[in-house]
FIKOLZA-1660 file (N, C-alpha, C; in steps of 0.1 Angstrom, whole numbers, plus 5000, padded with zeros to 4 digits):
% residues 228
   i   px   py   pz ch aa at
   1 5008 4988 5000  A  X  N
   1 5000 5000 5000  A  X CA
   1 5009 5012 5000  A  X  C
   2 5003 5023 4989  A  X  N
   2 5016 5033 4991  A  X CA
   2 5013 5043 5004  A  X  C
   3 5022 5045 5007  A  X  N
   3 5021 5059 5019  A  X CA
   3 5009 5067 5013  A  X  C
   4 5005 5075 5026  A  X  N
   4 4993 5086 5024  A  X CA
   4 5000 5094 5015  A  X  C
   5 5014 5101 5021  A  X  N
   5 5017 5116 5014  A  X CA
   5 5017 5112 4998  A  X  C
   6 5023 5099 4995  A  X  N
   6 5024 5098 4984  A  X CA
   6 5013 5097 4970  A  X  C
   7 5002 5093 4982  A  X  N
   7 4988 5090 4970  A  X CA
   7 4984 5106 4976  A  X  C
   8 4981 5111 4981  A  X  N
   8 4980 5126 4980  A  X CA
   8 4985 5133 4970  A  X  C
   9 4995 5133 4970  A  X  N
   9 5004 5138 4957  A  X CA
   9 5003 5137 4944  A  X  C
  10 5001 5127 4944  A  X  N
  10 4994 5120 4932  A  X CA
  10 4980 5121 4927  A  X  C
  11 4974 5124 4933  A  X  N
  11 4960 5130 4934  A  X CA
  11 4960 5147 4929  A  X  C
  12 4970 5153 4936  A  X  N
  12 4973 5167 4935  A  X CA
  12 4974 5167 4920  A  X  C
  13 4987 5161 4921  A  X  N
  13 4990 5163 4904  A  X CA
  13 4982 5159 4893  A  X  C
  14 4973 5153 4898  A  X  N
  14 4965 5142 4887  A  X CA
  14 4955 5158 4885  A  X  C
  15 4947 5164 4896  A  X  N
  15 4938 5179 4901  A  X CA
  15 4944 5187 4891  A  X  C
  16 4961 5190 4893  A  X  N
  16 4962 5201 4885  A  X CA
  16 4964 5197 4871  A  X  C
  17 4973 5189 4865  A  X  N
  17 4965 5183 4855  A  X CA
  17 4957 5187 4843  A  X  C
  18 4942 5180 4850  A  X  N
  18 4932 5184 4847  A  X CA
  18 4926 5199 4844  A  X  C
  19 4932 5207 4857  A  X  N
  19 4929 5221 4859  A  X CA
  19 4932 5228 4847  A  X  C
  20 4948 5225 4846  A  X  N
  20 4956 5235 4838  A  X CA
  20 4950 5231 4816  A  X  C
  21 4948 5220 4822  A  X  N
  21 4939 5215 4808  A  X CA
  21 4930 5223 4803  A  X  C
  22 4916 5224 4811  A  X  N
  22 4905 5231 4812  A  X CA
  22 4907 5242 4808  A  X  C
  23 4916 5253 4818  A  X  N
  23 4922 5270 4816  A  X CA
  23 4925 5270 4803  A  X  C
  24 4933 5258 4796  A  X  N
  24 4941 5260 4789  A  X CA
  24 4930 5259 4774  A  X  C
  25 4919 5253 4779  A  X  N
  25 4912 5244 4759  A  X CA
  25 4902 5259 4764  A  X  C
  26 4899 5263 4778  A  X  N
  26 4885 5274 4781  A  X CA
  26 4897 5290 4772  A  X  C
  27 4909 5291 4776  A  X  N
  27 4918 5300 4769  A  X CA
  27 4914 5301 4755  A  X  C
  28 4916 5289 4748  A  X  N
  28 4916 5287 4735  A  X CA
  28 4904 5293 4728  A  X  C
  29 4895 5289 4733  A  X  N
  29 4879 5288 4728  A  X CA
  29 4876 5304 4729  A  X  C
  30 4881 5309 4739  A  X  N
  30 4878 5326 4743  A  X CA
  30 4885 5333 4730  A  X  C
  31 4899 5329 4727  A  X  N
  31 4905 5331 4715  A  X CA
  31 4897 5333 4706  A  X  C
  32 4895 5319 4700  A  X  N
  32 4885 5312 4686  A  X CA
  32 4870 5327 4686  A  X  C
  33 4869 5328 4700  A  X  N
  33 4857 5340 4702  A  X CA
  33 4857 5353 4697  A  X  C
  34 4867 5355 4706  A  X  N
  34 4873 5372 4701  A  X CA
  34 4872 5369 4684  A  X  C
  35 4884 5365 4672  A  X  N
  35 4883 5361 4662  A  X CA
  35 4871 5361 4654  A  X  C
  36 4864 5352 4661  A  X  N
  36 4849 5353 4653  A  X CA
  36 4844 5373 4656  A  X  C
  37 4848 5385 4665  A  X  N
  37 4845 5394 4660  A  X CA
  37 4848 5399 4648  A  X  C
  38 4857 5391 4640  A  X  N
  38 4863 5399 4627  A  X CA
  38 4861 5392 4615  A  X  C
  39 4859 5379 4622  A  X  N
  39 4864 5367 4608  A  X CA
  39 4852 5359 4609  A  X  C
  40 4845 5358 4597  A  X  N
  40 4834 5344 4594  A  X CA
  40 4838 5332 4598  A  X  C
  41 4832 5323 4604  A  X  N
  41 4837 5311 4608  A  X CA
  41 4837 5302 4589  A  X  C
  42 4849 5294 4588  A  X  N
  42 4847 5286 4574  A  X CA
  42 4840 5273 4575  A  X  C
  43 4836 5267 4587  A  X  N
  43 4832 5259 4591  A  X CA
  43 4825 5252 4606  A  X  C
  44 4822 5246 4609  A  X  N
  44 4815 5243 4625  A  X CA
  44 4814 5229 4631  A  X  C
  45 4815 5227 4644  A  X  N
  45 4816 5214 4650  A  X CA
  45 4806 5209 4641  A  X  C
  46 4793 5215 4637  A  X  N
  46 4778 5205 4635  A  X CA
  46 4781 5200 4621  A  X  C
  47 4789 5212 4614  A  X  N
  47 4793 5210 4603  A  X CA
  47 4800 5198 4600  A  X  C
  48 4814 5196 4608  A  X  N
  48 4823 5186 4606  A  X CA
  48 4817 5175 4609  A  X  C
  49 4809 5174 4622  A  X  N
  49 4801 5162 4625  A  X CA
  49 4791 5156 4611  A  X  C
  50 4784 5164 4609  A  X  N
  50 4779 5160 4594  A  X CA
  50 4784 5150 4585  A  X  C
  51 4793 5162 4581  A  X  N
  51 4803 5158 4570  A  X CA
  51 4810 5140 4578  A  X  C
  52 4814 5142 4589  A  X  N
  52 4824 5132 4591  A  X CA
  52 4814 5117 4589  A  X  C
  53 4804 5121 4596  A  X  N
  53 4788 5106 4597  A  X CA
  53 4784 5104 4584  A  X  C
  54 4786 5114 4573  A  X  N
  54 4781 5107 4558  A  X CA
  54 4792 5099 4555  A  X  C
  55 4805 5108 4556  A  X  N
  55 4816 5097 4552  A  X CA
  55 4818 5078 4560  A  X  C
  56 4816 5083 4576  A  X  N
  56 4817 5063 4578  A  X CA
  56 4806 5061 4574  A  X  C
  57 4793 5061 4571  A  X  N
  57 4782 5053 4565  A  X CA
  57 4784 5053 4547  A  X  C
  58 4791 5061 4545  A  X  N
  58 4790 5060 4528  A  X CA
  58 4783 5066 4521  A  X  C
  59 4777 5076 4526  A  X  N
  59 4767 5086 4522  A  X CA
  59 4770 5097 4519  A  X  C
  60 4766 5102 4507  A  X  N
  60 4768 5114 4496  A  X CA
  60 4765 5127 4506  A  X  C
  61 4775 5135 4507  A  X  N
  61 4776 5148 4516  A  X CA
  61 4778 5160 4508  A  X  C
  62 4766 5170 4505  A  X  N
  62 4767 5182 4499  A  X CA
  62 4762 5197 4509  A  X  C
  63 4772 5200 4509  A  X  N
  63 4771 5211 4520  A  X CA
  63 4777 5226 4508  A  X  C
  64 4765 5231 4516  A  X  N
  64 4756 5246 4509  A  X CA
  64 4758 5257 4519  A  X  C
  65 4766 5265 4521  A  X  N
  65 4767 5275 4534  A  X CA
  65 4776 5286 4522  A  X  C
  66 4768 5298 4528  A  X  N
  66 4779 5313 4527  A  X CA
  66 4772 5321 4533  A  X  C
  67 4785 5328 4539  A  X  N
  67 4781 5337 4550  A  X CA
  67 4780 5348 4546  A  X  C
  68 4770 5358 4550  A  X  N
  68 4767 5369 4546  A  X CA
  68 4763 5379 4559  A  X  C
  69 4765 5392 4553  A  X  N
  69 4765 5402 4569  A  X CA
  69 4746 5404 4570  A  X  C
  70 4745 5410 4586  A  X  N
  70 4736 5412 4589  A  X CA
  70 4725 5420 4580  A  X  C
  71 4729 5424 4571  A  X  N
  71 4723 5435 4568  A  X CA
  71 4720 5431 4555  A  X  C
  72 4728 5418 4550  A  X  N
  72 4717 5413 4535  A  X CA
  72 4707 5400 4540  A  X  C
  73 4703 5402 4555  A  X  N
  73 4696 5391 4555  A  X CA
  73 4682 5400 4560  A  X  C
  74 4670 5394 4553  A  X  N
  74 4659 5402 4555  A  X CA
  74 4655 5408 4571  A  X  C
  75 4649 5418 4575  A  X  N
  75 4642 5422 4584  A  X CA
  75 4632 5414 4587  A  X  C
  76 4625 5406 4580  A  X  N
  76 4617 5395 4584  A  X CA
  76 4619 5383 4590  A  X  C
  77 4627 5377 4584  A  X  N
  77 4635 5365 4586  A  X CA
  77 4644 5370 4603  A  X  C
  78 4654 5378 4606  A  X  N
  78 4655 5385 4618  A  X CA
  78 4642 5385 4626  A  X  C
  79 4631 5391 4624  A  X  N
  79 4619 5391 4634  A  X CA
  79 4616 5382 4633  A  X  C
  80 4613 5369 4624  A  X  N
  80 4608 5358 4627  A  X CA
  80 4618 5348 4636  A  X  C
  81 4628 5348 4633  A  X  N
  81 4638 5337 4640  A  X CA
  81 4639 5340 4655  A  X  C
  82 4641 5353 4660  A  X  N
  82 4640 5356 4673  A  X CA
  82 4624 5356 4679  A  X  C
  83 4616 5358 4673  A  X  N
  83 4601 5358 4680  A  X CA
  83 4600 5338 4681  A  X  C
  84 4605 5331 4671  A  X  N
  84 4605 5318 4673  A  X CA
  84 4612 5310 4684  A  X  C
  85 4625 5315 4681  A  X  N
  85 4640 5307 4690  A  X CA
  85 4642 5312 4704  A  X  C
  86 4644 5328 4703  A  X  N
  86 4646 5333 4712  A  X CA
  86 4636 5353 4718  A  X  C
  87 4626 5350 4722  A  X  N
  87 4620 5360 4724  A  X CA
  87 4626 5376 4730  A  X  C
  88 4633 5371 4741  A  X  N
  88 4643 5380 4751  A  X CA
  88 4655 5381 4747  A  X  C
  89 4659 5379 4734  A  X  N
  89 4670 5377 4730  A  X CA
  89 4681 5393 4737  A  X  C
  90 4674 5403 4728  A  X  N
  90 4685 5414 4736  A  X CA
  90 4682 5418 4748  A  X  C
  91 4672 5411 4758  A  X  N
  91 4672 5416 4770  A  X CA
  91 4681 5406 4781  A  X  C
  92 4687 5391 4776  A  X  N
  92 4691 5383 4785  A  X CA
  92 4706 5386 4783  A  X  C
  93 4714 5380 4790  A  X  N
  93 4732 5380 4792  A  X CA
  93 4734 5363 4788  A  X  C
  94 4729 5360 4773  A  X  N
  94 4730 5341 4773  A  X CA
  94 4721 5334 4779  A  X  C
  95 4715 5337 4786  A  X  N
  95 4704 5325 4800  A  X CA
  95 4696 5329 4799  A  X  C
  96 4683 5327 4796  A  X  N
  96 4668 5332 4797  A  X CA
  96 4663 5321 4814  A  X  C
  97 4667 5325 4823  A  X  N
  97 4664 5314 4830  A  X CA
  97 4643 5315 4833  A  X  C
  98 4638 5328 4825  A  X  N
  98 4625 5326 4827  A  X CA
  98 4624 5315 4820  A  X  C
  99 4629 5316 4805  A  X  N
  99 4624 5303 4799  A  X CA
  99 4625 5293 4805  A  X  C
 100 4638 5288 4813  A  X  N
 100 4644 5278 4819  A  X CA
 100 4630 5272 4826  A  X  C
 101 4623 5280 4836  A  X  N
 101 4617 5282 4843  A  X CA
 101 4602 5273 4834  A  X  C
 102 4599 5284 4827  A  X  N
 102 4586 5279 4823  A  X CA
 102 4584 5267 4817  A  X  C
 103 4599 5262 4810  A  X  N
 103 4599 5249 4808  A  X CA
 103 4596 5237 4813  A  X  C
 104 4607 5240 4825  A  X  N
 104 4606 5228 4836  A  X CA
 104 4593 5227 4845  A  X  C
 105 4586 5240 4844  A  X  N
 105 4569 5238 4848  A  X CA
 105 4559 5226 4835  A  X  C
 106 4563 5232 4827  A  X  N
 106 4557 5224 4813  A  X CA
 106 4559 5212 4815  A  X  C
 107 4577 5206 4815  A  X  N
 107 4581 5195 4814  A  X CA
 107 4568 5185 4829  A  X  C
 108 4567 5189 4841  A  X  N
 108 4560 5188 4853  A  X CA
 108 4547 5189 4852  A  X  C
 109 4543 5192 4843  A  X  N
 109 4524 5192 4849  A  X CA
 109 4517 5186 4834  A  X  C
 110 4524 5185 4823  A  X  N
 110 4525 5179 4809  A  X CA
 110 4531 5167 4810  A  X  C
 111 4546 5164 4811  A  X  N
 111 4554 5151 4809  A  X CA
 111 4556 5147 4798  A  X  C
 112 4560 5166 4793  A  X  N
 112 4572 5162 4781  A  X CA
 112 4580 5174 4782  A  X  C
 113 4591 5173 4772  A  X  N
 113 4604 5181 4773  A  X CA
 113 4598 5194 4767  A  X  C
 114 4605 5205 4764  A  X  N
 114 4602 5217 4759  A  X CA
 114 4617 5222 4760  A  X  C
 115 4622 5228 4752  A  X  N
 115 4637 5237 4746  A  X CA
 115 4631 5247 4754  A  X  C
 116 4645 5252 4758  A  X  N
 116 4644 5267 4764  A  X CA
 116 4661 5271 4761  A  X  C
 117 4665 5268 4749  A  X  N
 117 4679 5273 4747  A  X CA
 117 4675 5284 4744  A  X  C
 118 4691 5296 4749  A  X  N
 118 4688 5308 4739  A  X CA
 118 4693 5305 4727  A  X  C
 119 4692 5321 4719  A  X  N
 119 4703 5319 4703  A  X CA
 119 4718 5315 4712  A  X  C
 120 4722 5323 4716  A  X  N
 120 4736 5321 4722  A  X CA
 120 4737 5312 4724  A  X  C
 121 4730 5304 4730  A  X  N
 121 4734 5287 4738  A  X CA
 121 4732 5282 4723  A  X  C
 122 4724 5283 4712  A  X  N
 122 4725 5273 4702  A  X CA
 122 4734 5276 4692  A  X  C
 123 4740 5290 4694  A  X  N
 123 4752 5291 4687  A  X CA
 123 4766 5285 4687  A  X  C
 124 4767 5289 4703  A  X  N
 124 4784 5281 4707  A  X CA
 124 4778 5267 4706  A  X  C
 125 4764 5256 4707  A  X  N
 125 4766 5244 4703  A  X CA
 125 4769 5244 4693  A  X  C
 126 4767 5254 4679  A  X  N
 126 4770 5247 4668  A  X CA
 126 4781 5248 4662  A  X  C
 127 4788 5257 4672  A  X  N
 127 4798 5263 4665  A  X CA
 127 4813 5252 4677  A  X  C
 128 4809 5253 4684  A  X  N
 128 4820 5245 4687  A  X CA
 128 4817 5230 4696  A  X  C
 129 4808 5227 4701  A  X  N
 129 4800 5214 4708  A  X CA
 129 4796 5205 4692  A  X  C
 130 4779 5203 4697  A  X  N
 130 4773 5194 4690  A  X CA
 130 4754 5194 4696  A  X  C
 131 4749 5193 4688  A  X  N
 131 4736 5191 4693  A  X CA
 131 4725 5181 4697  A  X  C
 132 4739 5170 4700  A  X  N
 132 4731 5161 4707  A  X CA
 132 4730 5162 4721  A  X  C
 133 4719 5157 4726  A  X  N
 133 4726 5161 4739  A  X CA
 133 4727 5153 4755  A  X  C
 134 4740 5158 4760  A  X  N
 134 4744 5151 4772  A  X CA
 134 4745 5160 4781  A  X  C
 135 4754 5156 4792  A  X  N
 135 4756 5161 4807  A  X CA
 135 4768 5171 4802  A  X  C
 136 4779 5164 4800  A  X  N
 136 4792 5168 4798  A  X CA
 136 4787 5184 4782  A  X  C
 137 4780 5180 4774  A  X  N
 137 4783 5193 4762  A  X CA
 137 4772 5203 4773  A  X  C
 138 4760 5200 4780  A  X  N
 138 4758 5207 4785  A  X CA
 138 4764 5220 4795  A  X  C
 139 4774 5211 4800  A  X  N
 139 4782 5220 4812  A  X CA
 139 4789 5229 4802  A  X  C
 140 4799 5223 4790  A  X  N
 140 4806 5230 4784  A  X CA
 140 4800 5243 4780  A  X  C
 141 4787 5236 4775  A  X  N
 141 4779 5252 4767  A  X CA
 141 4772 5261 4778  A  X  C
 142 4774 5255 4795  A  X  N
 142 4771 5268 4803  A  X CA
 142 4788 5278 4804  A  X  C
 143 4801 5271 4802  A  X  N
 143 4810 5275 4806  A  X CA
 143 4812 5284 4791  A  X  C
 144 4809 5282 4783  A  X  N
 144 4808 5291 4771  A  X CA
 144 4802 5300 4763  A  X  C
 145 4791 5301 4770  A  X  N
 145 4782 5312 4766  A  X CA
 145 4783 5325 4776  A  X  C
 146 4790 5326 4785  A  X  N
 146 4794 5339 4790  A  X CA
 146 4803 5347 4784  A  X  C
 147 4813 5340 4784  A  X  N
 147 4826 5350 4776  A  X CA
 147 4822 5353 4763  A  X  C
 148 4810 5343 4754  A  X  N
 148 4808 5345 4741  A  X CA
 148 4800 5358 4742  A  X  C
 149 4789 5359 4752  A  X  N
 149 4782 5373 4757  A  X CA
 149 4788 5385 4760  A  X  C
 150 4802 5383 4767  A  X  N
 150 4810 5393 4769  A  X CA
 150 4816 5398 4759  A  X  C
 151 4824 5391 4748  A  X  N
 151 4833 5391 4740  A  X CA
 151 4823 5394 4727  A  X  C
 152 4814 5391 4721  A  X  N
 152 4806 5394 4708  A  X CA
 152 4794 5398 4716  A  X  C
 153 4790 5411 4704  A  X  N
 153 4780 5421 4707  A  X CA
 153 4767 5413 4700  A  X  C
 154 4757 5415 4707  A  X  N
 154 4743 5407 4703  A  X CA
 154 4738 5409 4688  A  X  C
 155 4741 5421 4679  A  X  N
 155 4740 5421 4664  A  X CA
 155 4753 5403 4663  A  X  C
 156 4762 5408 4664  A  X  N
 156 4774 5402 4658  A  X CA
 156 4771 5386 4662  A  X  C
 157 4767 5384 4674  A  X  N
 157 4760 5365 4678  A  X CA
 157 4746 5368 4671  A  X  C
 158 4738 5372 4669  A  X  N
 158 4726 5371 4656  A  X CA
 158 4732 5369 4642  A  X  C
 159 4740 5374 4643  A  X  N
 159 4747 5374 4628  A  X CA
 159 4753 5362 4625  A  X  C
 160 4759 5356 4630  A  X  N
 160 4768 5344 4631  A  X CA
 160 4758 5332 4632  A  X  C
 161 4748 5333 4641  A  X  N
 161 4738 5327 4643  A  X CA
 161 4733 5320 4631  A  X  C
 162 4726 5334 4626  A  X  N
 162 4715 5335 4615  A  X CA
 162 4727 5327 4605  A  X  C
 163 4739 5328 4601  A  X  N
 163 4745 5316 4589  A  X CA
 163 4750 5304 4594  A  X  C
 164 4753 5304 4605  A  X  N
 164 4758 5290 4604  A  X CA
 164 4749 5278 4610  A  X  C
 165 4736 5282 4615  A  X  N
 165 4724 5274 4622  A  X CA
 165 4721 5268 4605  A  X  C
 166 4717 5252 4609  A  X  N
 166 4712 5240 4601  A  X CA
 166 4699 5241 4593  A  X  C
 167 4694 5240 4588  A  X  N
 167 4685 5248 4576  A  X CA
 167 4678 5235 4568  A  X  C
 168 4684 5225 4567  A  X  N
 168 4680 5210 4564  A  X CA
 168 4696 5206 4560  A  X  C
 169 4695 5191 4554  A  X  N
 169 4707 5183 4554  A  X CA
 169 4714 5197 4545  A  X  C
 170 4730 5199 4549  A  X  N
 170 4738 5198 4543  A  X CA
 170 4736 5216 4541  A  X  C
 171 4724 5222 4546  A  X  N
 171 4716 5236 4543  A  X CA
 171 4720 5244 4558  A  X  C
 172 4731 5251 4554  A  X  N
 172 4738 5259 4564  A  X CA
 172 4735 5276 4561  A  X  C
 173 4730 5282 4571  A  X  N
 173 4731 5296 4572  A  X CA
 173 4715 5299 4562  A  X  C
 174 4708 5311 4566  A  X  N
 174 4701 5317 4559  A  X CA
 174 4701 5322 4544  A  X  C
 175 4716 5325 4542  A  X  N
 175 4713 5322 4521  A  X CA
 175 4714 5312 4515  A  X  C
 176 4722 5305 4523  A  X  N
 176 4720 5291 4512  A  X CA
 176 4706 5284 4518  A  X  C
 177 4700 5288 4528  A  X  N
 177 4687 5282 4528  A  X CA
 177 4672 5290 4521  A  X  C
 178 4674 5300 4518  A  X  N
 178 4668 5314 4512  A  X CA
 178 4667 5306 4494  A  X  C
 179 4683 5304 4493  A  X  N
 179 4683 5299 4476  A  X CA
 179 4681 5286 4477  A  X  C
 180 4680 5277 4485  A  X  N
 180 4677 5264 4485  A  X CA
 180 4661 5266 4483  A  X  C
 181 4653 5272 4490  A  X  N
 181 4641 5269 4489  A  X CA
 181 4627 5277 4485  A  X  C
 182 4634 5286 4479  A  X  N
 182 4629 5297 4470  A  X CA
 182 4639 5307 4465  A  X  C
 183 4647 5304 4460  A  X  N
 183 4656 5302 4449  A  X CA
 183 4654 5320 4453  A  X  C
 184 4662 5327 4462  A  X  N
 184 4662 5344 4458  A  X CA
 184 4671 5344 4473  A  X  C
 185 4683 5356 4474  A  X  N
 185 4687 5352 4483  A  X CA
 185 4686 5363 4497  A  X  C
 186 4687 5359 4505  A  X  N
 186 4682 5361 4519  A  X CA
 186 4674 5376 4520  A  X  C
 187 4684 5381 4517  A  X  N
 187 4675 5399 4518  A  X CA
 187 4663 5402 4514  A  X  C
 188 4659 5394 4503  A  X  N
 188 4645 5393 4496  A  X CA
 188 4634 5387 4500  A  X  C
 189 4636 5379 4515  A  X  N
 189 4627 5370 4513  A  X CA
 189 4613 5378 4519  A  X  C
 190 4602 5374 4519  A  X  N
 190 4592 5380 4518  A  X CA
 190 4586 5374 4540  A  X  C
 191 4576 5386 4542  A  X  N
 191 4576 5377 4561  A  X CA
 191 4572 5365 4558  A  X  C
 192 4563 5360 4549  A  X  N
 192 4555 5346 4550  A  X CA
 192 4568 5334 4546  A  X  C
 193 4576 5339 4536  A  X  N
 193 4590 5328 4538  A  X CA
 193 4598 5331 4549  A  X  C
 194 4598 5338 4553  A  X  N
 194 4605 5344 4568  A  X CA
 194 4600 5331 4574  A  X  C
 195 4590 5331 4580  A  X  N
 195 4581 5326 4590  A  X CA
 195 4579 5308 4588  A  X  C
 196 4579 5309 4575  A  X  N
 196 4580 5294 4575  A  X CA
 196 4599 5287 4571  A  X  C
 197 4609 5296 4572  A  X  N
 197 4620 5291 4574  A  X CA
 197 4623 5292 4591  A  X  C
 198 4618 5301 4598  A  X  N
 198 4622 5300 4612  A  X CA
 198 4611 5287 4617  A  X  C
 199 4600 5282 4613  A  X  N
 199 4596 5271 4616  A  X CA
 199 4604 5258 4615  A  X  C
 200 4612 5258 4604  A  X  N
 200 4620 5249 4602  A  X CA
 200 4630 5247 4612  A  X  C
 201 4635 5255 4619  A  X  N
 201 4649 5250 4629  A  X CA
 201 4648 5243 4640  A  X  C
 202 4636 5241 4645  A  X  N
 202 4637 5233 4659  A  X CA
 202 4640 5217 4653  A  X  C
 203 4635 5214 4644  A  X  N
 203 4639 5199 4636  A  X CA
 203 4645 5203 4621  A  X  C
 204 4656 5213 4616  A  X  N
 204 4659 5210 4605  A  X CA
 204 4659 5200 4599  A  X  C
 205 4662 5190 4601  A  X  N
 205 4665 5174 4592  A  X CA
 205 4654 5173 4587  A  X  C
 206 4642 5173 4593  A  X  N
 206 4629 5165 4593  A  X CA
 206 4617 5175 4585  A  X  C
 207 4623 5187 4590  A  X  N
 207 4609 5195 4583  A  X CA
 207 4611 5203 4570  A  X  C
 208 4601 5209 4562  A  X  N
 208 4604 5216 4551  A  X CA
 208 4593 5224 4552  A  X  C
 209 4594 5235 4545  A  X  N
 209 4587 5248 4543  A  X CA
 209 4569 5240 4539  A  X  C
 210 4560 5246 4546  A  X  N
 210 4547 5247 4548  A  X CA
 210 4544 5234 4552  A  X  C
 211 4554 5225 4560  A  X  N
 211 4546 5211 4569  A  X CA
 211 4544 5215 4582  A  X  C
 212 4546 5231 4586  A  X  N
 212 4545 5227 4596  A  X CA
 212 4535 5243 4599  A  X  C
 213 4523 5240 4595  A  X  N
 213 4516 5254 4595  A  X CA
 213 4513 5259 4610  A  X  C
 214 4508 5248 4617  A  X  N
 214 4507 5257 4631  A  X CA
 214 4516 5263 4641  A  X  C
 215 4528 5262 4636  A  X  N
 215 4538 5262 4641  A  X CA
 215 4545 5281 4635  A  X  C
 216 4539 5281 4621  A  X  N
 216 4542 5293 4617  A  X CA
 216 4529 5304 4623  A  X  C
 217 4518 5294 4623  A  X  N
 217 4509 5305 4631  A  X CA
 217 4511 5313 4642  A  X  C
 218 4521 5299 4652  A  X  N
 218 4526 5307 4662  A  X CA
 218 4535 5318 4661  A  X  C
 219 4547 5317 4653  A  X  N
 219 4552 5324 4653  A  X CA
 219 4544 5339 4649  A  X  C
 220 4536 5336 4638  A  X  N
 220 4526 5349 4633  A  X CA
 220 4527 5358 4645  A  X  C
 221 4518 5350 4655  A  X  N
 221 4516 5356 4666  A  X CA
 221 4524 5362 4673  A  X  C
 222 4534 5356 4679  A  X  N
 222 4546 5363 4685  A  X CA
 222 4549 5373 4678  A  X  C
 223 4549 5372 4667  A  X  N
 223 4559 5387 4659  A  X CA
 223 4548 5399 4660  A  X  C
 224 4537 5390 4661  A  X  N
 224 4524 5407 4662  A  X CA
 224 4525 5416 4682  A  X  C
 225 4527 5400 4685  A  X  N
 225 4526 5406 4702  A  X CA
 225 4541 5412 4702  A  X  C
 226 4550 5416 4697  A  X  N
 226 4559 5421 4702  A  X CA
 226 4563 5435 4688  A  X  C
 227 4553 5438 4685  A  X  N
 227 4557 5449 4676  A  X CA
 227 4554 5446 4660  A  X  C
 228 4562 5430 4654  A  X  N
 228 4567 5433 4646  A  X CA
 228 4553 5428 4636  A  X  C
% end
């Protein structure tokens, strides 16, 4: 049996370790952050994940993404995606914990799940996590949505948002989903294609423009009760 001091020690070092790991990949990521104020991301964890799962199954992978600034993506499409995804968007710091809140009421007196991510929390998953989900990407994406809050201004995480969020297979960002699906590109699109593209992102894979009408009704609504 070894001595105490010795497995102590060992334990210490094993602690720091670990520690100096964490500082060191949480350093990195803050980096990767700042950067994204200047520079379009060329790609994304959800992205590479994609791409990597067509390749071991053997399946044809065509990926459609270009990034474009806030300002050629329609005023509609903007009021639709946030009255959809994220209602409180510029009034939270990353955490809507009301939503948090009204969720886990729902999830309790219903007995079923209900999303209460903000944009921010679905951004850093896509941009550097994954959107499946566990224990471990969860903690990460609490430890990374602060400094992403601190470090990028809420235009500039809408912006980043709005292109690199999933749109259907292989259908990245708002223009290549704009000319994917009515062939005109983002700045043009009209509120009623607005509304039925922000319907689409809670299940990209699965849904396509007007399967999911009551879902765009709601959003109708939201955009009326808050102005737009």
């Amino acid at each position: 049996m070894a001595p105490k001091g010795k497995s102590r020690g060992w334990q210490r070092r094993l602690f720091l370790y670990f520690a100096g790991t964490a500082i060191l990949l949480f350093a990195f990521v803050c980096v990767l952050i700042l950067l994204l104020r200047f520079v379009a991301p060329s790609t994304t964890a959800v992205q590479t994940k994609r791409h990597f799962h067509a390749a071991v199954h053997g399946e044809p992978y065509y990926k459609s993404y270009r990034y474009v600034a806030l300002n050629d993506i329609s005023p509609h499409l903007i009021h639709a995606v946030i009255a959809a995804e994220d209602a409180r968007f510029y009034q939270h710091h990353g955490f809507d914990w009301k939503e948090v809140e009204d969720a886990i009421h729902q999830d309790v007196e219903h007995g079923r799940r209900r999303g209460a991510s903000t944009i921010t929390q679905q951004l850093v998953r896509n941009l550097f996590l994954s959107t499946d989900p566990s224990v471990i990407r969860k903690a990460l994406e609490f430890s990374i949505v602060p400094p992403t809050e601190m470090i990028l201004s809420k235009n500039r995480i809408l912006e980043l948002y709005l292109n690199v969020i999933e749109w259907g297979p292989g259908i990245y960002g708002a223009e290549a989903a704009s000319v994917a699906y009515y062939h005109r590109p983002a700045r043009q699109l009209s509120r009623d294609q607005s509304m039925e593209l922000a319907s689409l992102l809670p299940a990209p894979l699965h849904r396509r423009p007007g399967q999911v009408e009551w879902y765009v009704a709601r959003i109708r609504e939201r955009m009326q009760q808050m102005g737009w």
